[in-house]
Structure formats: C-alpha cells, structure tokens
N, C-alpha and C positions, 0 to 999 in steps of 0.2 A: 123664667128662671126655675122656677116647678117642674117645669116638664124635664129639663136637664141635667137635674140634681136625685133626681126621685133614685136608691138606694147608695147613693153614698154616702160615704164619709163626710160630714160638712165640718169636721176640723181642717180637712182639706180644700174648702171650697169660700169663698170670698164674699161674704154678703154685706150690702150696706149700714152705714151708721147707727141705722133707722131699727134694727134688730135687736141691739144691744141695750144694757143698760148701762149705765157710768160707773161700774169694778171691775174688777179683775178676777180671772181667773183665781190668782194666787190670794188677793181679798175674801174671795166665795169660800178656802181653805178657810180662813181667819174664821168667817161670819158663820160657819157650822162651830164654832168654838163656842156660841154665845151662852151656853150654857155651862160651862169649864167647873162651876164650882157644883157641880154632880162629884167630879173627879177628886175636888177638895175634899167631899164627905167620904168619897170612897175609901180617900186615903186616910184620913180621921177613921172611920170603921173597923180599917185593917189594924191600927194601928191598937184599937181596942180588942182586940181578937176575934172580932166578927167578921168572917173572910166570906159568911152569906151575905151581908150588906153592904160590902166591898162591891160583889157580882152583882148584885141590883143595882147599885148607884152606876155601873157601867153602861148596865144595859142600856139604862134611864138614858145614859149621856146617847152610845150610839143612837139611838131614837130620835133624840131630838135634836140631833145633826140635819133631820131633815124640816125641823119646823119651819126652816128661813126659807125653802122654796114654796110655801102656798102664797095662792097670787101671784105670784111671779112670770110674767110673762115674755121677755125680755133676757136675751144670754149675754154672760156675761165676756167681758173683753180678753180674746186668745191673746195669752202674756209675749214680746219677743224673746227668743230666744237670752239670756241671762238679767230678763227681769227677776226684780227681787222684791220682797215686801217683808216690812217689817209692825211685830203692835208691843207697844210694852204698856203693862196697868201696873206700876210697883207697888200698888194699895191692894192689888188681888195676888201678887208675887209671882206675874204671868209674864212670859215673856215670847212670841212666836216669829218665827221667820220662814220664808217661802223664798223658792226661787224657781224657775223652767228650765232646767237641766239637759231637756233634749226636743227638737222641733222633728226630728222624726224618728222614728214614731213622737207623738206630743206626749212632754211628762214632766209635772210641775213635783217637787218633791218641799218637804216642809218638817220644821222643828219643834214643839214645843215645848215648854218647862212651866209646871207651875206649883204650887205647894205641897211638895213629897211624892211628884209623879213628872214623869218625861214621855210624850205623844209625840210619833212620827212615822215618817210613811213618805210613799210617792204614787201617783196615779195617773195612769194611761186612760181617759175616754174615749172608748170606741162609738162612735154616734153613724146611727142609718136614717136618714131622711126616705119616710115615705109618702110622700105628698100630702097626706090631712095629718101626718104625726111624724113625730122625731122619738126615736128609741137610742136609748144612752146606756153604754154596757158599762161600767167600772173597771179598771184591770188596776189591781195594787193591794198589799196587804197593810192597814195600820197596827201598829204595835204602841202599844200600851206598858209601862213600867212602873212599878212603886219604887220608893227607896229602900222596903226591906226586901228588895228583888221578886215580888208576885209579876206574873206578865201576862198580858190579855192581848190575843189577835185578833182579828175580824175584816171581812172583807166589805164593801158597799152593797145595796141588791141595784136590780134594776128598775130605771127611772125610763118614763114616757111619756113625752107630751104632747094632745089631742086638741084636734080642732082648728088648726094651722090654717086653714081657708075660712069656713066659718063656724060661726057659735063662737060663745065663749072658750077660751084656752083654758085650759086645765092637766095638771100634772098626776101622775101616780107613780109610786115605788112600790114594787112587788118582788118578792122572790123571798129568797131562806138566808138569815144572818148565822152564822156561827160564830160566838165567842169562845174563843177557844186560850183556858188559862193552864199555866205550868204547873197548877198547885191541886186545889180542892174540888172548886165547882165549875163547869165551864157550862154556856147559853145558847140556846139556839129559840132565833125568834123569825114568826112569820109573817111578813107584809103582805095582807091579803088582796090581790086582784080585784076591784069591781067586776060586778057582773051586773048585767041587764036590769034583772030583778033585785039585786042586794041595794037596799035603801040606806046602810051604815059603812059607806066608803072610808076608807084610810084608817083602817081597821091594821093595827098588830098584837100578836098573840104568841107567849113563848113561855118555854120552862126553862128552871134551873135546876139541872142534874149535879150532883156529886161524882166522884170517880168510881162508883160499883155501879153507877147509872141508875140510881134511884133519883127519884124528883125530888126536890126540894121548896121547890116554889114554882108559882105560877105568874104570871107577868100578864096584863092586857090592857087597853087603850088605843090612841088615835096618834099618831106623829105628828098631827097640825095640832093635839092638842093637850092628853095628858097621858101618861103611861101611871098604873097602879099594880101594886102584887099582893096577890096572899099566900102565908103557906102551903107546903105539902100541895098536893097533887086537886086542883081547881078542876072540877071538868062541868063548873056550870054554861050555861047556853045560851046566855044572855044577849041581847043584839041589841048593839047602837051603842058597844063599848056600857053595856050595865055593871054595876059592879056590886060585888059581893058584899055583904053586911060589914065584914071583917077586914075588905081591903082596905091596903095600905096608899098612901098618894108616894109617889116618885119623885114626881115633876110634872109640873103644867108650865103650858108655855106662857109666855107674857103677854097682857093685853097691847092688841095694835094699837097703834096713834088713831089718836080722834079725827085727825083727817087723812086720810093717805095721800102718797106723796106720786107722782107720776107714776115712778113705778115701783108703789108700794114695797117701799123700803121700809124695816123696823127702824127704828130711832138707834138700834146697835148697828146696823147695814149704812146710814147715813154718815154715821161718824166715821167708819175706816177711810172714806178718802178725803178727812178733813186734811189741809193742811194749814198750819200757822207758822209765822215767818221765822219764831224759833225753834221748829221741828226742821225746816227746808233747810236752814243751816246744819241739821246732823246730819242728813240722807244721803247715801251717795248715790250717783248718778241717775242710777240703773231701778229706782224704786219709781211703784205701781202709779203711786201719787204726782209723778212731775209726768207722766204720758199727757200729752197735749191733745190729743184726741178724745180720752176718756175726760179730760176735765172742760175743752169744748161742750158736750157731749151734758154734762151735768149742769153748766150755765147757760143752758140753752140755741147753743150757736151752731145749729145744724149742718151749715154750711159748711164751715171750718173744720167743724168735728170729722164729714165724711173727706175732706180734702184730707188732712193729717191724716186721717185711716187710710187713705190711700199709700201713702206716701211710704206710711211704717211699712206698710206691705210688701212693697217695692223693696224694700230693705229687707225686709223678713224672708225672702226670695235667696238670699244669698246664704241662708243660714244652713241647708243643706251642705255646700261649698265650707260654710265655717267647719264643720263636725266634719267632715269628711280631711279636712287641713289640720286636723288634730284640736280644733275649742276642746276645750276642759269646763264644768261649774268652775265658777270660784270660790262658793261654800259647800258645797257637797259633793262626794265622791261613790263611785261606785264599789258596792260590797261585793266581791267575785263569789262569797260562798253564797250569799242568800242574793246575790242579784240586785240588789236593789240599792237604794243610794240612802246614803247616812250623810248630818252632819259634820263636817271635819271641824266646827268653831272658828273661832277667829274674827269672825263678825262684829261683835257686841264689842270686842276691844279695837278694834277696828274706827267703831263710831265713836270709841271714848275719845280716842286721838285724832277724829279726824283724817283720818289715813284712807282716803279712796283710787291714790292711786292706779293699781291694776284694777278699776273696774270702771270700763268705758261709758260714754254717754252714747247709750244705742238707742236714745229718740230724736238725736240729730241727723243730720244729712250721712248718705248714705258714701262710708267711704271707698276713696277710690282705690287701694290696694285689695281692698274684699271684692271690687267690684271687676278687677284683674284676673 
C-alpha cells in the first residue's frame, strides 16, 4: 500500500480503520477552538481601546490552534459529503457549526460565535504521501470579526508528518502566518522548521507592526506550549523559547491528562464526540456524532468499525455524481465575490423546532436513485 500511494493525494485514497482516530474532520475544526477564550480577551481589549492587545490575544489564539496536534498520531475521519457538526457551551456564549460542503475538491467549511466576535472560514487540504512522511498544505482563509467591525485574516502554515514506517511519529508546522487586520496593527509569525542540529523544536517567533510598519511588539514561544510577548522591537537570541525579563505570558496550553488515552486525546478532544440521549434527540441526521463507524471505532470494535468504513465509502463514491446533479450545502453557500462559502443560518432555529426535514440520513444504506 506504500509503494502505491507514495505522492499522492491520500484525501483521495482509502485506508483502513486502523489509521484513524474516533473524530471528524469537522470535530478537528471544533478541537483547534479549545482555546476561544484568547478571542473573549481580545474582544474585552478592544473594547477598552487597546487594539495592541486585541492583536496579541489573536495571535496567541492562532497559535495555539495547533496545540491539539502534539502526540497525535492518528487522522482524523474524512467527513461524507453534507456531514455536519455542531458544539454549543451557553456558559462560554460559544456557539460552532461545520459542515463538508464539497467532496471534490474536499472542503469542510465552519461558523463560529462567541462573546463579541464571529470566526469562519473553509479549508481545502492538500496532503502528498511520501512514503516515511505526509505533508499537509492548507488552502483557505479564516476570518476573524469583532462586533465593533475590527477584522483579522490569516491563512494556516504547513503541517508534516514523520516517521510513517519507523521510529516514533511526529508532527511539525512550518512556514509564515500573516495576520492581516483592517485597522491598526496586523502580525506575521514564524513556525520554525527543525533542523538537524536545532535542539529547541516547535519554536514560533513573530512581530506586530503598525500601519507605517514600525514594530510594535514582539511575540515568541512553542505551539505545544506557550506563546509570550514584549514590547517594541525584541531582537534577543535566546534558544529553547527563553524569554525576556519583561515578557509577558499569552497563553500556555493545558496540562495533559495523567493517563493518556489511546490516542492521546485532551480531556476537551474526548468530549466532542460525546453523546447523551438528550443531545441525539436534537441532532439531525447528518451530525459527526451518529457515524457508526467512528463510534465502532472509539468503543473498541474494530471489526465493525472497518466494515461501516467501508460501506460509507461505497456511498461516498457517488458524491461526485451528487455535486455534479446540482447537491447544494444546506447551511452554507458560496460567496461568488470572495469564493468562498459563508454561513446562510437557519441551523440553530432549525434544532429549536426540530425541523430536520431536508437533511438526509447519509450514514444509511446507500440509496438507489443516487446509485442510478
């Protein structure tokens, strides 16, 4: 299967039960969230006139979007074409929903709300299998909003994972972030590549300039672990993520669970696919959580887990044929100017009433007018 696969696309290609971990694609959207209340201070910041610690508390968040992939060994489950997922915390005033909008090219798009700011976005992975590693390119921009209209862009870097035959697996993200805001200060931060010799891996380093392009701050840390800034123009040289008498902490990620769990899920990564029998009564059909496959797959039943993998598959075969027959999302639409797909709503009242109607049960058997 290595030898067959070695540069393509493995969004397109089939692998066993055995690879995966028990979420979703559209969950993995969720589970880079777990840090949202960066975005809570952001917006408290702004709202004091501090539109520098607005841009830090962003940064801070983009960053540690990526804390949930260390350890992680294990990909997560390619959504079918109009799966959907949904997280509401009404004690954080958080509210998120995903769905997979297109099977080809593959492209999960997503919403969220949470106190005085709205996050969203859609994302294309491009992945090349090259026999001891998998390189993961991002295609998608998220946007970022306040409610007194500030707005922050930024795209993902790139992700690579090593050691696919032997040794231990292990991830990196490398490349150049731009944050790029409509107002005062925008960010560019750099996810340092290991190298041979560099003993301080998962190293990132970034400034925040102003609109005349003078710096304003200096940002640096580890994405597995803590991001910190200090004023003005930093050009100390420290290594191993040292930090300056005067910095400031950001964010540090959260201590892991005392035992890890198979596959070292955070105790926030474990909860998205809980489900309890008064959630399954709101869900409609099409959410992450009733896939029979991924919840095989989490209670241990290997067997079953790869037979319903199959099966979805088989189903998922025809999804070309759907999009090409005119399928639509059913919560999000495409924006012709910026390309890319927005929330249309309707969701959320949707579940108040119980109204799942138009949205099929696509982890049943595979039907036969699609199959025509």
């Amino acid at each position: 299967m290595i030898k067959d696969n070695i540069g393509k696309d493995l969004s397109k290609v089939c692998l066993p039960v055995y690879f995966n971990e028990p979420i979703s694609t559209l969950q993995k959207c969720f589970e880079e969230l777990e840090y949202s209340y960066l975005l809570d201070r952001a917006a408290e910041w702004g709202k004091q006139g501090n539109s520098l610690m607005r841009m830090l508390h962003v940064a801070a968040f983009a960053v540690s979007s990526y804390a949930c992939t260390e350890g992680r060994s294990c990909k997560p489950f390619n959504p079918l074409l109009g799966e959907t997922y949904e997280a509401e915390f009404p004690e954080k005033g958080l509210r998120f929903f995903s769905e997979k909008v297109s099977h080809h090219p593959v492209i999960v798009a997503c919403h969220c709300e949470g106190t005085g700011w709205k996050l969203w976005g859609d994302s294309n992975l491009k992945s090349k299998f090259w026999g001891r590693s998998i390189q993961l390119d991002p295609v998608g921009i998220l946007t970022l909003e306040f409610g007194d209209g500030e707005i922050f862009k930024w795209s993902k870097v790139t992700t690579s994972i090593y050691n696919l035959i032997l040794g231990k697996l292990y991830c990196e993200h490398y490349g150049t972030m731009n944050i790029k805001g409509n107002r005062e200060y925008s960010c560019k931060l750099k996810f340092k590549e290991q190298s041979i010799i560099d003993r301080t891996p998962r190293q990132v380093q970034g400034t925040v300039k102003d609109k005349n392009g003078k710096t304003v701050a200096t940002l640096f840390g580890k994405w597995d672990e803590s991001m910190h800034y200090v004023n003005g123009d930093y050009s100390g040289k420290g290594k191993g993520g040292d930090t300056a008498s005067d910095a400031h902490l950001l964010w540090r990620r959260s201590k892991p669970a005392k035992f890890p769990t198979r596959y070292n899920l955070s105790r926030f990564a474990i909860a998205l696919n809980e489900l309890t029998p008064e959630l399954e009564e709101k869900l409609p059909p099409t959410d992450s959580r009733l896939r029979p496959d991924q919840r095989y797959l989490e209670n241990g039943e290997f067997e079953k887990a790869n037979a319903e993998k199959l099966r979805l598959e088989q189903r998922q075969r025809q999804a070309r044929k759907m999009q090409e027959s005119g399928w639509k999302p059913r919560w999000f639409a495409k924006d012709k100017q910026t390309d890319t797909y927005k929330f249309i709503g309707g969701y959320w009242e949707a579940r108040e009433q119980g109204k799942w109607d138009a949205c099929p049960n696509i982890f049943g058997q595979v039907l036969a007018e699609v199959l025509d």
